[in-house]
Each structure stands twice: as C-alpha cells, then as structure tokens.
C-alpha positions as CSV (number, residue, x, y, z in Angstrom):
1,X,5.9,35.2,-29.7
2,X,2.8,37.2,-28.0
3,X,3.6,40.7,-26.5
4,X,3.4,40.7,-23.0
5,X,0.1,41.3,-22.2
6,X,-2.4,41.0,-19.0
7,X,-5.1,38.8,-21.2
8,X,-2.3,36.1,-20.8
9,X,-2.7,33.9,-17.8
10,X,0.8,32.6,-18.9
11,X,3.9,33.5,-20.7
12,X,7.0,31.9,-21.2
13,X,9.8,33.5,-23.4
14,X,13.0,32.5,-24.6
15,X,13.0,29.5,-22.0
16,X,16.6,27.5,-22.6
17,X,17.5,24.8,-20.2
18,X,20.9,22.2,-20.0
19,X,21.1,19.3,-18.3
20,X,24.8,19.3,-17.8
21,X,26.2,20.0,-21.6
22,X,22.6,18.1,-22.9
23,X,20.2,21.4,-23.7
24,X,17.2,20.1,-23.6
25,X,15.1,23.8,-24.1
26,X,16.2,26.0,-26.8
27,X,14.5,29.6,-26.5
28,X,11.2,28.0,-26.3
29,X,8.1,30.5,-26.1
30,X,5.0,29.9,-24.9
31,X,1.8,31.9,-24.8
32,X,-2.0,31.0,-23.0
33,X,-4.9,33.2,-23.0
34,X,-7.1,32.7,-19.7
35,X,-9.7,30.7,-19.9
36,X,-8.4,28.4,-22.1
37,X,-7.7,25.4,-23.0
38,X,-4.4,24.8,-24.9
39,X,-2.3,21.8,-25.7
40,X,1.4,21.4,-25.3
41,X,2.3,18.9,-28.3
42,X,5.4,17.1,-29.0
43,X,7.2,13.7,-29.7
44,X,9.0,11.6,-26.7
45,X,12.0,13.6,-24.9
46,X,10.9,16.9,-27.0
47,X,10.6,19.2,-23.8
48,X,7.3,19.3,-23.1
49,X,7.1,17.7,-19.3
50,X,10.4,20.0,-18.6
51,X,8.8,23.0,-19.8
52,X,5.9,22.4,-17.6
53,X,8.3,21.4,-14.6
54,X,10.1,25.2,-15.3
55,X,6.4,27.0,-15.1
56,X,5.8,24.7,-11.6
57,X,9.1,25.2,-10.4
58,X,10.4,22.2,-10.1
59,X,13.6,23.4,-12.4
60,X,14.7,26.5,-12.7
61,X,15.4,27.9,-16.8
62,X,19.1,28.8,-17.3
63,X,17.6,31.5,-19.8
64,X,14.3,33.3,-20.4
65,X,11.1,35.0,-18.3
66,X,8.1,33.7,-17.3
67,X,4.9,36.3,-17.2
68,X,1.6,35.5,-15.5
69,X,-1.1,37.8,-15.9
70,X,1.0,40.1,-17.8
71,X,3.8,40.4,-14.4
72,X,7.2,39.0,-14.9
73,X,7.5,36.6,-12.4
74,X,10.2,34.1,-10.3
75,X,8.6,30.8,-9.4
76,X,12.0,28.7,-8.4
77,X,10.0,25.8,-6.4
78,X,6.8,23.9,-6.2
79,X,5.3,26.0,-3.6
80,X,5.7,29.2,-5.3
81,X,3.8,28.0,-8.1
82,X,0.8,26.9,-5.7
83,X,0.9,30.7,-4.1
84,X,1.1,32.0,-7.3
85,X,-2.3,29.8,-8.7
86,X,-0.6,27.3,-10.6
87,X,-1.5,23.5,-10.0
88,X,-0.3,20.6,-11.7
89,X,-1.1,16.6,-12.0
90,X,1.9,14.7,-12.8
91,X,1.9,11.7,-15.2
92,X,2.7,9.7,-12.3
93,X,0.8,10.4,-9.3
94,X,1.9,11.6,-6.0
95,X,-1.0,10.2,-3.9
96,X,-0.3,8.7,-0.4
97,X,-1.6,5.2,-1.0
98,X,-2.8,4.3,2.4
99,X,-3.9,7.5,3.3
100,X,-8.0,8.7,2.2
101,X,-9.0,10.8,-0.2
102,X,-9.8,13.3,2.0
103,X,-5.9,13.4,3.6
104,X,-4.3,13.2,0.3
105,X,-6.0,16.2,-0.8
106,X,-5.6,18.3,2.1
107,X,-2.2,17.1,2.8
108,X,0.4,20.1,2.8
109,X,-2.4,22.7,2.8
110,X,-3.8,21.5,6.3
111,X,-6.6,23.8,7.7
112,X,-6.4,24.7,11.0
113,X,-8.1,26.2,14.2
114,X,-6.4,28.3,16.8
115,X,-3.5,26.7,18.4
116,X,-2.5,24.8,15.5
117,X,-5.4,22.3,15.8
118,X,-6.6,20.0,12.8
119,X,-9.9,21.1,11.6
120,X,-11.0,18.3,8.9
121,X,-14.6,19.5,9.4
122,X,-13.6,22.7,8.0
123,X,-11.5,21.0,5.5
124,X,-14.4,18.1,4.2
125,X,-16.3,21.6,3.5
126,X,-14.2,22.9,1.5
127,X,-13.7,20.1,-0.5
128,X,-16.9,19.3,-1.0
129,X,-18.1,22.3,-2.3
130,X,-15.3,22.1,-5.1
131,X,-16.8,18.8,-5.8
132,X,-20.4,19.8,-6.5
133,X,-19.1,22.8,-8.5
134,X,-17.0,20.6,-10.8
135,X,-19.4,17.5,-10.9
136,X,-16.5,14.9,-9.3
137,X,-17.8,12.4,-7.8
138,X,-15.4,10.6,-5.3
139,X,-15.6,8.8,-2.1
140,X,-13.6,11.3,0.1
141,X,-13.8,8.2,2.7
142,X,-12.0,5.7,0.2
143,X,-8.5,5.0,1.1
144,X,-6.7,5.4,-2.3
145,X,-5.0,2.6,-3.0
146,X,-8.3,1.1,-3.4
147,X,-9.4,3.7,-6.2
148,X,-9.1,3.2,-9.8
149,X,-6.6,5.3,-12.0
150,X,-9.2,7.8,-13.2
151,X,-10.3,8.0,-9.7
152,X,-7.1,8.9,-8.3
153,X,-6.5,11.5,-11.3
154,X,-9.6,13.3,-9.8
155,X,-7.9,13.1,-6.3
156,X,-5.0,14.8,-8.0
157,X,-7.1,17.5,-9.7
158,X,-9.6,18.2,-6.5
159,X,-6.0,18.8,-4.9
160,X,-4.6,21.3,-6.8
161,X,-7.9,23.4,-6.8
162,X,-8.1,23.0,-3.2
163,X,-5.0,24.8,-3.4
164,X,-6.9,27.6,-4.8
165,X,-5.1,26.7,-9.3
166,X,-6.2,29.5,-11.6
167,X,-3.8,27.4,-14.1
168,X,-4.1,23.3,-14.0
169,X,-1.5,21.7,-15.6
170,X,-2.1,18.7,-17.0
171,X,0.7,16.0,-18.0
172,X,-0.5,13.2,-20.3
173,X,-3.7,12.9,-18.3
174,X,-5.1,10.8,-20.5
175,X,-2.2,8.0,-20.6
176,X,-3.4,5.2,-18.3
177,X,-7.3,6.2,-18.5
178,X,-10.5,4.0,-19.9
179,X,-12.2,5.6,-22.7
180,X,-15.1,6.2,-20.0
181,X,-12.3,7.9,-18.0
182,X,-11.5,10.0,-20.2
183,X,-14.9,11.4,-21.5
184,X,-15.3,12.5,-17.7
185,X,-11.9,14.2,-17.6
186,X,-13.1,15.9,-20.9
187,X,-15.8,17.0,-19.3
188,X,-14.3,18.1,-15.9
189,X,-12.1,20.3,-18.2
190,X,-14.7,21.9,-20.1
191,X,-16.2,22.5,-16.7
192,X,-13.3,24.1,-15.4
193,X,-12.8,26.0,-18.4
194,X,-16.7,27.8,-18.3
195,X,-15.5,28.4,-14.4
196,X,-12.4,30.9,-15.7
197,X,-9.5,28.6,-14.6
198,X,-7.1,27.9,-17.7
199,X,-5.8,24.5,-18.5
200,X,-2.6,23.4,-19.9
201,X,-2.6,19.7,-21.4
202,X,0.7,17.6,-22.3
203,X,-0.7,15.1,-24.4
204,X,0.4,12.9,-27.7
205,X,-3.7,12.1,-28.3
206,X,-4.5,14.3,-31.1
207,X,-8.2,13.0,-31.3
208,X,-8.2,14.6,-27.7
209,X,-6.3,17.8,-28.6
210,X,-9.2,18.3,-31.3
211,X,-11.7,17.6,-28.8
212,X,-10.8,20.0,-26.1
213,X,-8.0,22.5,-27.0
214,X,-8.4,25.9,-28.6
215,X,-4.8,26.1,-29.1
216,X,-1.7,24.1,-29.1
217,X,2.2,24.8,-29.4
218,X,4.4,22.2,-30.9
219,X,7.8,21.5,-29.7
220,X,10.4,19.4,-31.8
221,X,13.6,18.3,-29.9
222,X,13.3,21.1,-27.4
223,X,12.7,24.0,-29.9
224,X,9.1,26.1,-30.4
225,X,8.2,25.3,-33.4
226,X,4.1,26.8,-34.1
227,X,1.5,28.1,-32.2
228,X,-2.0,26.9,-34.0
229,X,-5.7,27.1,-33.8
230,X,-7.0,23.4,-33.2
231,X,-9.6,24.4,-35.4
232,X,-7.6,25.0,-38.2
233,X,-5.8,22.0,-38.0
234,X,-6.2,18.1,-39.3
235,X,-5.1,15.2,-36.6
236,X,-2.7,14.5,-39.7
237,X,-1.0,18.3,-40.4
238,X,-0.6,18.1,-36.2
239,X,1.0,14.7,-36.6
240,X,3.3,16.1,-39.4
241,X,4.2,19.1,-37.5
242,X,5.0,17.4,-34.6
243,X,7.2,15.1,-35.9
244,X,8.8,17.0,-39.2
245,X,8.1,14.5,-41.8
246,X,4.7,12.7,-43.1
247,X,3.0,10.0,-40.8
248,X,0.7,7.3,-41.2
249,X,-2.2,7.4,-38.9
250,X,-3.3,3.9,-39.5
251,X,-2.0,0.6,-39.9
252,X,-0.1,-0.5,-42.9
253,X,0.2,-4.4,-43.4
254,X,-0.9,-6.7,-45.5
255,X,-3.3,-10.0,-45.8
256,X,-1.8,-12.4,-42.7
257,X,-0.6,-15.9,-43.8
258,X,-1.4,-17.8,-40.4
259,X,0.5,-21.0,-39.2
260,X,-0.2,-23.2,-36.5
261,X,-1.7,-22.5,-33.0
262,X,1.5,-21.4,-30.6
263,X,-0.6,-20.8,-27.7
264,X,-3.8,-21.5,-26.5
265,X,-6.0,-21.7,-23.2
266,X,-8.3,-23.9,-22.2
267,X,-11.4,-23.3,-19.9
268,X,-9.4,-20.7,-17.6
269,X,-10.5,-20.0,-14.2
270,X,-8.4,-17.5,-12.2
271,X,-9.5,-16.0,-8.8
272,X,-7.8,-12.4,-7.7
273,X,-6.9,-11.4,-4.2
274,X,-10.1,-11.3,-2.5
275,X,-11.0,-15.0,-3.6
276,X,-13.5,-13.7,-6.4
277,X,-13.3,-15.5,-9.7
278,X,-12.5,-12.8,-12.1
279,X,-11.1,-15.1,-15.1
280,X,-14.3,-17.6,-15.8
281,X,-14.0,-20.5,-17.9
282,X,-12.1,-18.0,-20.7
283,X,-10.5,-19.8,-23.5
284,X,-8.6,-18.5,-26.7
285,X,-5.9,-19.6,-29.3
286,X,-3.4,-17.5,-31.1
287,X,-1.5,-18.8,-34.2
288,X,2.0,-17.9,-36.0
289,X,1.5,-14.7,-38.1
290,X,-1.4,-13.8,-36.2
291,X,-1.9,-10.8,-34.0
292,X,-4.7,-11.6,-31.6
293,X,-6.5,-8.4,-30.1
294,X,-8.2,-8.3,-26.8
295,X,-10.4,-5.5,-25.9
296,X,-12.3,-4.5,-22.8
297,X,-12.5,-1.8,-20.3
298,X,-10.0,-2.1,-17.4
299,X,-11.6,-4.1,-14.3
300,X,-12.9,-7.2,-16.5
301,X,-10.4,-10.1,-15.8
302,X,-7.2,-9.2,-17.2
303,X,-5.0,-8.0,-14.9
304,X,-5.5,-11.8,-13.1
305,X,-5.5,-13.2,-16.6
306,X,-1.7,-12.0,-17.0
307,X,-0.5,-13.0,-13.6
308,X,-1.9,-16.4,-14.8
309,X,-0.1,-16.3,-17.3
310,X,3.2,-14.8,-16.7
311,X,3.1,-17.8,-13.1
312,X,2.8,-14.9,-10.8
313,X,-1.1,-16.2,-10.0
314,X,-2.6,-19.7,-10.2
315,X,-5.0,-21.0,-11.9
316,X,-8.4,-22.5,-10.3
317,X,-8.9,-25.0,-13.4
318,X,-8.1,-25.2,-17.4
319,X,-4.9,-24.7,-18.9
320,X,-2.4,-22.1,-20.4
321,X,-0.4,-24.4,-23.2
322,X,3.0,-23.0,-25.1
323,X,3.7,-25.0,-27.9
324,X,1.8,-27.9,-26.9
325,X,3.0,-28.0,-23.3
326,X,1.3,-26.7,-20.2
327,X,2.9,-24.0,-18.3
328,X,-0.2,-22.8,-16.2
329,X,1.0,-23.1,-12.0
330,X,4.4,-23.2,-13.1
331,X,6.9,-20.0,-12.1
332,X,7.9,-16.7,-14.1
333,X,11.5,-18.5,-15.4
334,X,9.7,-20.9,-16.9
335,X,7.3,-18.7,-18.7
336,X,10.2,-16.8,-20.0
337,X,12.0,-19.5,-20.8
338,X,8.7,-21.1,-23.0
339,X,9.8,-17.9,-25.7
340,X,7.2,-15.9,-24.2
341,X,8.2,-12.0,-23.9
342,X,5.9,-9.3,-21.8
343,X,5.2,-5.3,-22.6
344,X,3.9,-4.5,-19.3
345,X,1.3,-1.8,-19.0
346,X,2.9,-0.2,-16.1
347,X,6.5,-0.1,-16.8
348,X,7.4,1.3,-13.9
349,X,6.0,-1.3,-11.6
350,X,6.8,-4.2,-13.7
351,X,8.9,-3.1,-16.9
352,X,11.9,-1.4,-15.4
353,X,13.8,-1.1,-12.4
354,X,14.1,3.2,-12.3
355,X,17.3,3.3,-10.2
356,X,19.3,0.9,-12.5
357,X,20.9,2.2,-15.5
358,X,19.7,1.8,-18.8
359,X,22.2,-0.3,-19.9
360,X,21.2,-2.8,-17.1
361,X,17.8,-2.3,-17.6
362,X,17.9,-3.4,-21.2
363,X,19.5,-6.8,-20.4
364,X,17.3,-7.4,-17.5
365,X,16.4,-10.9,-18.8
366,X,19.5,-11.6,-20.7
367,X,22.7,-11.0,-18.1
368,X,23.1,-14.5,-17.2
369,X,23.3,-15.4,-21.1
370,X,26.2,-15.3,-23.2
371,X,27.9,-13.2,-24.4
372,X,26.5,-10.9,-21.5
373,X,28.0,-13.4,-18.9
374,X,31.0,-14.3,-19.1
375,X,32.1,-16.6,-16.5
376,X,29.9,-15.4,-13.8
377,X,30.3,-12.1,-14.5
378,X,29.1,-9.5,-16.7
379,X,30.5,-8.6,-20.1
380,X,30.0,-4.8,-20.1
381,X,31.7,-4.1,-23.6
382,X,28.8,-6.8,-25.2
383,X,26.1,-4.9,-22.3
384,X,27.0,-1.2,-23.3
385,X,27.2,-2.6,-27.7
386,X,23.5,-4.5,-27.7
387,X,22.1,-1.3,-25.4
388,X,23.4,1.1,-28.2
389,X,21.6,-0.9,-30.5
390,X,18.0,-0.9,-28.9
391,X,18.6,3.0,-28.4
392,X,19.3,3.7,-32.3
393,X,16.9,1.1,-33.4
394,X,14.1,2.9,-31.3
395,X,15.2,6.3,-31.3
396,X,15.5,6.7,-27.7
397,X,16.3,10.4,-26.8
398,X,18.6,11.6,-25.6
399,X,21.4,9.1,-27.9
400,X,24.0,9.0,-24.9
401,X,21.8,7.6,-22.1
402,X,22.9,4.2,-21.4
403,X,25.2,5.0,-18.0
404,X,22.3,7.1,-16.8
405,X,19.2,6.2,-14.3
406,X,16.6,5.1,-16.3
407,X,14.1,7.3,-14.4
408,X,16.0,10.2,-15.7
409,X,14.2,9.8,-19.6
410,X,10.7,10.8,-20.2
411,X,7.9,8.2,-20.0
412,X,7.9,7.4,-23.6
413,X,11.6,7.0,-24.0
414,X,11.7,4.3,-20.9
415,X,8.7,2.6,-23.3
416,X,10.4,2.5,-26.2
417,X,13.5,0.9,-24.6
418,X,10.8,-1.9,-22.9
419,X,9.6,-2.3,-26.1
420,X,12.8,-2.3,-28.1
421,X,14.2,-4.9,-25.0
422,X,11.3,-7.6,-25.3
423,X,11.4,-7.9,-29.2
424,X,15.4,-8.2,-29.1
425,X,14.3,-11.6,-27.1
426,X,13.3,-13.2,-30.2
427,X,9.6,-13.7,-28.5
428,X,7.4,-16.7,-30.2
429,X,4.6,-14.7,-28.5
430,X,4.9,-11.3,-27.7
431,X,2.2,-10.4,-25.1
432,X,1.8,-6.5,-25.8
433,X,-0.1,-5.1,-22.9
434,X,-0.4,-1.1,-23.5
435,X,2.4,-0.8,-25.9
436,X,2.1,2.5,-27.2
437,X,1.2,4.3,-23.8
438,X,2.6,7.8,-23.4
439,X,4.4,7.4,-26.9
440,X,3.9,10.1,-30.0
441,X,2.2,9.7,-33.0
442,X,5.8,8.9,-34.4
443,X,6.8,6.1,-31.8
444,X,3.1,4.8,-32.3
445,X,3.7,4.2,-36.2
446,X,6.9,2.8,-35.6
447,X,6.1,0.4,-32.7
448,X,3.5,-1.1,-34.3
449,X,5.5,-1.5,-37.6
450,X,7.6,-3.9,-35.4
451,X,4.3,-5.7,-34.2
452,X,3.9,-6.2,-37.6
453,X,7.0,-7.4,-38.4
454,X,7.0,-10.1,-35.8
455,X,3.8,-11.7,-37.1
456,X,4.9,-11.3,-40.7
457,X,7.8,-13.5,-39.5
458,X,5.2,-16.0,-38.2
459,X,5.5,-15.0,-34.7
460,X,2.1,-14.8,-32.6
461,X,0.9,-11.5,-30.7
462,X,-1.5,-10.8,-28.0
463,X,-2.0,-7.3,-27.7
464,X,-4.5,-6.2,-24.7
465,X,-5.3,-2.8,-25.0
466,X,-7.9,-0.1,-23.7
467,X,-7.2,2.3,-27.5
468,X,-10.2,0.7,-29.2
469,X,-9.0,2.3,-32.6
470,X,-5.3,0.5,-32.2
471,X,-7.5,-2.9,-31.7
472,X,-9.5,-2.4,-34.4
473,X,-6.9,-1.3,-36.5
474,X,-3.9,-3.8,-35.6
475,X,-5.4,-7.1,-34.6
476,X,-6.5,-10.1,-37.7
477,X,-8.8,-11.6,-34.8
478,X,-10.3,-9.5,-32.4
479,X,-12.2,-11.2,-28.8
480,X,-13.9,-8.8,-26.2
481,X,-13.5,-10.0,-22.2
482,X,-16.5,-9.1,-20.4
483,X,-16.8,-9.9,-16.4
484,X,-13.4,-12.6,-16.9
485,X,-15.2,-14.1,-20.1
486,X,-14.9,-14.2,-23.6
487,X,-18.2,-12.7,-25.1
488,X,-17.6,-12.1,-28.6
489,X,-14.6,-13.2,-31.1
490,X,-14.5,-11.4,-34.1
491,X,-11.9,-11.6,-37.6
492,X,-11.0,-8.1,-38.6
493,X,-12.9,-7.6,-41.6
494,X,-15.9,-8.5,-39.5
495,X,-15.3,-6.4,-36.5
496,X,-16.6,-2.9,-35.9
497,X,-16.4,0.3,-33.4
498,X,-20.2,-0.3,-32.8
499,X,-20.1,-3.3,-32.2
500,X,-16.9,-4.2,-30.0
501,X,-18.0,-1.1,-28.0
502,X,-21.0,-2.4,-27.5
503,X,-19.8,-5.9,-26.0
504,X,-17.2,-3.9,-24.0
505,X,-19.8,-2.7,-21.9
506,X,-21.4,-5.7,-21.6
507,X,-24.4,-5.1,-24.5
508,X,-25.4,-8.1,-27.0
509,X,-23.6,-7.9,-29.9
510,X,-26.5,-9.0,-32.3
C-alpha cells in the first residue's frame, strides 16, 4: 500500500465489502498514478467489476477510504463519481438503442439555454471537438442500434468524457471486440493517456495488459494480492499470479483420430434481414474427433449462418445435414433434438434468461426430461443435485448460487455455467461460438480442456471465434469466411497467423 499522496489520481485502502454473509472484498488496496494506464487483473468472481463499481459508486464499501488526488473522498452514487471526474464503460452497455449517437451521449448531461431550452447545437460542438482531439470517428447521426459493438464502445467512451472523466474506467473493454476493434481502442487509450486523463482497465487479456498497462494489481478471490510493473512481468508469471498455481497458455492435446462426417453443408445460401445474401454458396464438413475452426472478422456471414443453422433463419438453397438427415428450414426443437448443443456468443441475449435462477437456467433445455419432470412437474431435488454438479465441475463462484438470479454472478461465471450446461447435453456437435469470452486465463485452459475432451471422445466441434490465437491453437481443420464464403480451408499444421489473417481481411492467401 502507497502513502496517500496527491501524485495519485486514485486510492483505494482497506476496501472490504459483503453481500449478505458472502464477503466478496477483503481489505483490498489499490493505488493509480495519473496519467496512467493500469490494469485491474483477476480470475472470474475475484472482485474486480465490484471494486470498480465501489470507486463509481454504484455500491458503497462496508470498510475502507477512497482518496483521489490525495483528498479522502465519499462517492456513494453514480453521479458523484461523474462530478468528481470519474467515468466508466460497463461490460454491458447502457446505450439507448433507438435513440442517435448524439442523444445517447448527451443524455443526463443535457446542455441548455436560458429557460431550460435544449441547445443540441451547443451540444454537437462539444462533442465534436472531443472527437477530433481523441481521433473517434463516429457518425453522431447513426441511431445506435445500427452501430457495431466497437462502435457503440466509443459512444460509451465519448460519453463519459463529455462528462468532463479525468479517470476512465474500463470494464473488459476488450470482450466482445474484432481484433481491428481493439487496435483502435488501444490507440484511443494511448491517446487519452498523452492527454493527462488516467485509465483503469478490467481485463483477463494479458497480451493487452502488456500492450497498454504500466501497472496492474492482481486480485485472488477478493483479496490484493501484488501491485507489478507490466514491464517486469511475463504473460505467464501474470497468469500464475492471478490464478495461484502454474497455467498452460496453449493447447495441450494430442494427434486427432477422426471418424466419420457428423455434419455437413451443402452449397448454403442464407439472406439476413434486409434481403442481402450474406451466407453465399458456403459449404463445410465436420467429422467425429474433429474440432473444426472458423475464423473471420465479425460482419462476414456468420451470425445468419447460425440462425440457419439453429432453424431461427431459412435457407435460400443448399442444405444443413445431421447425421445424414436434412434439418435446414426445420424449427429450433428439432435442431436440438438432432444432438446438436449451442455456446452462444451473447449469453445474455441468447444463453440465459437473467431473471431466472441459476438452477433453472442450467436445465433450460432439459426440464421436460426425466428425472427433471416428473409427471408434469418439476423434480427440484434432481434440478438443485445436477445444478451443484455443473457449479463444482466448472468452478462457478460463488459455490452457493443456485437459488440466486443468474444476473447476480459476474460475466464469466454466467459463461462458465452456459458452457458447463451445453456439454452436460451429451452434444454430437457442440457449436462453440465465443466460448471463452470474458473468462480468465484459468477458465480459458479449463474450457478448452473440455473441448478437447469431447472430440477425444469422437464428438465433432465447430468453434467460431474472433481470438485468432484460440483458432490457431485449438482447431485440427481451420476454414476462413470472407463476405458469407468459404475462401480458404486449411489442416492445422498447415495453417498460419500470416496467412489466416491475411484471408480474414479478404487478401489472397498464396
């Protein structure tokens, strides 16, 4: 722990926090020069967001004191924290879909003539000028349920220093972003950084935290436990100190013993919502014991290629066949029922209902199967037994969270229990879209040890992912989608950064 000190934009000491008897903060301390950029590192559940939420006051600490600039300070609530120069981007955005840019960003902080009047003028201005200074580009016109997830990050971020942040935090910024995306939010933060305003950023990516932090404090089930240099750290010693034990960074399996094709498409045509073909004539085939990787930067096909799949979309021409029968223009039930599971990439949206407990969330697909049903109705001792089970099996935090809202865990642990949920289905394909988004180093390892697994027991895997490195590293046949086609199919041995990178952005791959 720093002495209080005025070269500190922010300090936290001795932060404890309970949630009822569950303490989830145990005299945590936290020091950040100004001007800088410093990481807040930890596994799922370890603190990190609820630290951050304390310093924004979203939650008050039950113990400690919070300095900034070297004053002891009471934040208390959200708007404190604004008047006090602290902004902060959630994980999950709180953007007014149908509203512009341009409202979101001035919403809550209107600017105003005489009278009380509305001056957007004034406002556009303002926001502009912020704009050229940071190098954002963004269409203040756009409404933003038509922007891209980077793009609506940036809405979050031009918000925030509209509202005049000294201190940005960041939380998992990087989670749901393109690799483009997140080489411009690099850059906005270095740019922010030369500009005097500090930055704060919750993240798991240690390639990023070597990239852009100076410093970084780890956190291990709610306790402080170092405050490094980046500089004098490995990804690995990070890894290891975030999680208390050595980690494996890459991919251990061994040669794949491949059975017969499970599933395969045929000369796929798909159109999205505004009657563009976005899947063209796209074709692949995926055997037992095989995980099948497809890589491509968000925008080329893929989201309609899922609906297709999953019966939520049909299909122009070709066919989607499950062990040799066609399930293409059929319905969801029937997809399911082929022994196909889903890892959705936005869980939220797709992957879990957030007001439902966890309990009912884990047998989402199951409660009309024995032994869950029971006559018509639900069997909550065999419920409340096979939830227990995902939650040890995947480490889920915190242990006694079945009865609760499943909104009420962090991020990761709500993935985990997705994850743990669609492999207790006894998949013959597992279609892994995202899998390890917002999960540590240690959940990363372990979920795809359980990837693994399932083609080792001659199960067939499509994993869809924008990580380029867990593609390259995971996947025994690699294809690249370009524009809604295939344009390059690759075994792993063969495959390369350079050269799947390349064909991602739509290059030849000679």
């Amino acid at each position: 722990m720093q002495g209080v000190s005025k070269d500190y934009a922010v300090q936290m000491h001795g932060i404890t926090k309970y949630f009822g008897p569950l303490r989830v903060l145990d005299d945590v301390n936290l020091d950040i020069k100004k001007g800088e950029i410093h990481a807040i590192l930890g596994e799922n559940g370890a603190g990190k967001s609820t630290l951050m939420n304390i310093l924004y006051g979203m939650y008050n600490p039950d113990y400690g004191k919070i300095y900034l600039n070297g004053q002891e300070t009471y934040i208390g609530k959200p708007s404190a924290a604004i008047s006090q120069g602290i902004g902060m981007v959630h994980q999950h955005f709180m953007l007014v879909d149908k509203f512009t840019v341009l409202q979101n960003i001035v919403l809550g902080n209107e600017t105003t003539d005489f009278f009380g009047v509305l001056n957007m003028r004034k406002a556009r201005k303002k926001v502009i000028e912020i704009i050229k200074k940071y190098g954002m580009k963004v269409d203040l016109k756009e409404k933003v349920k038509n922007l891209s997830v980077g793009m609506q990050q940036k809405v979050e971020i031009l918000k925030a220093l509209y509202r005049g942040a000294e201190v940005l935090i960041l939380d998992e910024p990087t989670a749901v972003l393109t690799p483009m995306e997140v080489d411009e939010l690099l850059e906005t933060m270095q740019n922010l950084k030369k500009d005097g305003k500090t930055i704060i950023i919750i993240t798991h990516k240690l390639k990023e935290i070597k990239k852009s932090a100076e410093t970084c404090t780890i956190i291990r089930k709610g306790q402080f436990i170092d405050r490094v240099n980046v500089a004098d750290e490995t990804e690995q010693s990070l890894a290891e100190k975030m999680v208390g034990r050595q980690i494996k960074l890459f991919v251990d399996k061994k040669e794949m013993t491949p059975g017969d094709t499970i599933f395969e498409i045929q000369n796929l045509s798909v159109r999205c919502e505004r009657g563009i073909e976005t899947v063209k004539n796209l074709s692949m085939k995926i055997r037992g014991g095989e995980i099948y990787g497809l890589a491509g930067i968000e925008g080329n096909g893929q989201t309609e290629l899922l609906q297709c799949i999953l019966g939520r979309r049909y299909a122009d021409s070709g066919k989607i066949i499950m062990h040799g029968k066609e399930i293409q223009n059929t319905n969801t039930r029937n997809v399911l029922d082929s022994k196909i599971s889903f890892i959705h990439a936005d869980r939220h949206k797709y992957g879990c209902i957030l007001d439902m407990s966890v309990a009912d969330n884990v047998i989402m697909e199951k409660y009309r199967e024995k032994p869950f049903s029971v006559n018509g109705f639900l069997n909550h001792e065999e419920r409340d037994k096979f939830t227990k089970q995902i939650i040890e099996t995947y480490d889920v935090r915190p242990a006694k969270c079945r009865h609760q809202k499943i909104r009420n865990l962090s991020g990761g642990n709500q993935q985990k229990l997705v994850i743990g949920r669609e492999i207790a289905n006894n998949p013959d394909l597992l279609i892994a879209v995202q899998p390890t988004r917002g999960l540590d180093v240690g959940a990363i390892e372990f979920v795809h040890r359980m990837l693994v697994n399932l083609r080792d027991q001659g199960k067939a895997v499509l994993l869809i992912s924008l990580e380029l490195d867990e593609i390259l590293n995971l996947s025994d046949k690699i294809a690249v989608i370009y524009g809604g086609e295939i344009v390059g199919e690759f075994d792993q041995k063969e495959a390369d950064e350079h050269k799947v990178g390349l064909l991602m952005a739509g290059g030849k791959g000679e």
